[in-house]
C-alpha positions as CSV (number, residue, x, y, z in Angstrom):
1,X,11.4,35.7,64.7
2,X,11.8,32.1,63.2
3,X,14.4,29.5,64.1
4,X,16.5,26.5,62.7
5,X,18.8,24.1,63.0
6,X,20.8,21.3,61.1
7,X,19.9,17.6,60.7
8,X,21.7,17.1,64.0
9,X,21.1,20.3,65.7
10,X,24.1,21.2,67.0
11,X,24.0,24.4,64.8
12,X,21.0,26.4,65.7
13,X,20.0,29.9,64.3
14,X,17.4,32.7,64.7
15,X,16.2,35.0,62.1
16,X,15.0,38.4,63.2
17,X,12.9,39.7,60.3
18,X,9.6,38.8,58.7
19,X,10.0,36.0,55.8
20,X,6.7,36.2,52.8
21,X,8.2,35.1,50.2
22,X,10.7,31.3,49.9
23,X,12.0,30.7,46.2
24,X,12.5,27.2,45.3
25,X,15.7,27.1,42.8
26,X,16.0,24.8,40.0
27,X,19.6,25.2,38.5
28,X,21.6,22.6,38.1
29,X,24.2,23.7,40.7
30,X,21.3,23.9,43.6
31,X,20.2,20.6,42.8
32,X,23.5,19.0,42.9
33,X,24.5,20.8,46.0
34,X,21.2,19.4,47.8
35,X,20.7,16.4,46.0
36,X,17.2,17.0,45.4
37,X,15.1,18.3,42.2
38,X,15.6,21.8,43.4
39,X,16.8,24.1,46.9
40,X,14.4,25.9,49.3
41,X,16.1,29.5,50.0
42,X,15.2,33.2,50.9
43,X,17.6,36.1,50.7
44,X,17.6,38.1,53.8
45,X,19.9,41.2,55.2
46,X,22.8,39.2,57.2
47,X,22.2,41.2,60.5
48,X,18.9,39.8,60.9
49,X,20.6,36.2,61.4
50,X,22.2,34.9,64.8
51,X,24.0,31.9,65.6
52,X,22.2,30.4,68.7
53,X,24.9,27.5,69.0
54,X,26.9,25.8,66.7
55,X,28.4,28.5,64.5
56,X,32.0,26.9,64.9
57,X,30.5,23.3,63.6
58,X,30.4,25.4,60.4
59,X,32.3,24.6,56.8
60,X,32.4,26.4,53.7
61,X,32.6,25.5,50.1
62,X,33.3,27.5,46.9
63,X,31.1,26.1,44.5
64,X,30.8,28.6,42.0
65,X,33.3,31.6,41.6
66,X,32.7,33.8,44.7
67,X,29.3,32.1,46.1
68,X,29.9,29.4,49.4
69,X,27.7,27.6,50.4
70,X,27.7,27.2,54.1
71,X,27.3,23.2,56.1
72,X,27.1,21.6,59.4
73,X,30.3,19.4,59.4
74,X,28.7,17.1,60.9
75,X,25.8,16.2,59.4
76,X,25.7,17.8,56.4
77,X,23.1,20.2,56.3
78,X,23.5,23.3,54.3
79,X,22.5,26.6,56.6
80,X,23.2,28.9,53.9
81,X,24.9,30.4,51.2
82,X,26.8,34.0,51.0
83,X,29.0,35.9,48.5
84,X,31.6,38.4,50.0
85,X,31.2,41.4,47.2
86,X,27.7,41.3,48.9
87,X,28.2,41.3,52.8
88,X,24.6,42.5,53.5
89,X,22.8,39.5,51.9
90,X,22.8,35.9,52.8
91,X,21.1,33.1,50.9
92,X,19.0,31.2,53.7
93,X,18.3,27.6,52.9
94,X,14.7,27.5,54.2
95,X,14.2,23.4,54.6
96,X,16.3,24.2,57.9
97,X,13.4,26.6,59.8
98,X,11.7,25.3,62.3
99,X,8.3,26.0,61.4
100,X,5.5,25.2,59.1
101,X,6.7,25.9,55.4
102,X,3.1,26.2,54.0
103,X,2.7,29.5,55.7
104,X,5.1,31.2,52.7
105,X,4.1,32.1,49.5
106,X,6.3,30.1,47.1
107,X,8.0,31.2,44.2
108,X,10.0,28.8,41.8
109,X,13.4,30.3,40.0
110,X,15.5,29.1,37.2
111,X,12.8,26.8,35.7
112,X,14.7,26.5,32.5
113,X,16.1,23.4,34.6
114,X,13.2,22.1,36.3
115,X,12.4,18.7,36.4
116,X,9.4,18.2,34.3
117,X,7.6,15.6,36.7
118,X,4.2,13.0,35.6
């Protein structure tokens, strides 16, 4: 079992299945909705996540036709992402676990956009 929480950590979640794998997305629509060079996620089945506290401190944007993208309303952070034709599946942003990121294996997706860095 692993668990998270927003910047603020009024919204607070627990995942109940075993994580190996977190993908680190490069299109341009993850970097933009994260700000960053690329977004930190794992899909997992939506009955292994739980809302500890917080889930009604939740908002949710369309950004692309029929993918939301799930935030803390108050601080910002994104919790994850979902798209209703797929009801079993949620996109976990992974930055939001509390617990030691090196112990995944990493796996980058959608290079074609990466950031070539120096």
């Amino acid at each position: 079992m692993y668990r998270g929480e927003c910047l603020c950590g009024t919204v607070m979640y627990q995942v109940n299945t075993a994580i190996s794998t977190i993908e680190c997305c490069h299109c341009q629509t993850c970097r933009k909705a994260h700000s960053s060079a690329f977004a930190i996620g794992v899909t997992i089945d939506s009955s292994s996540f739980e809302f500890v506290n917080g889930e009604d401190s939740l908002q949710a944007f369309e950004s692309s036709n029929g993918k939301f993208r799930v935030f803390c309303k108050k601080c910002g952070s994104h919790i994850y992402a979902y798209r209703p034709q797929q009801p079993k599946t949620i996109r976990l942003r992974a930055a939001t676990l509390n617990t030691d990121l090196n112990q995944f294996t990493i796996k980058h997706i959608h290079t074609e956009n990466r950031i070539k860095l120096n």
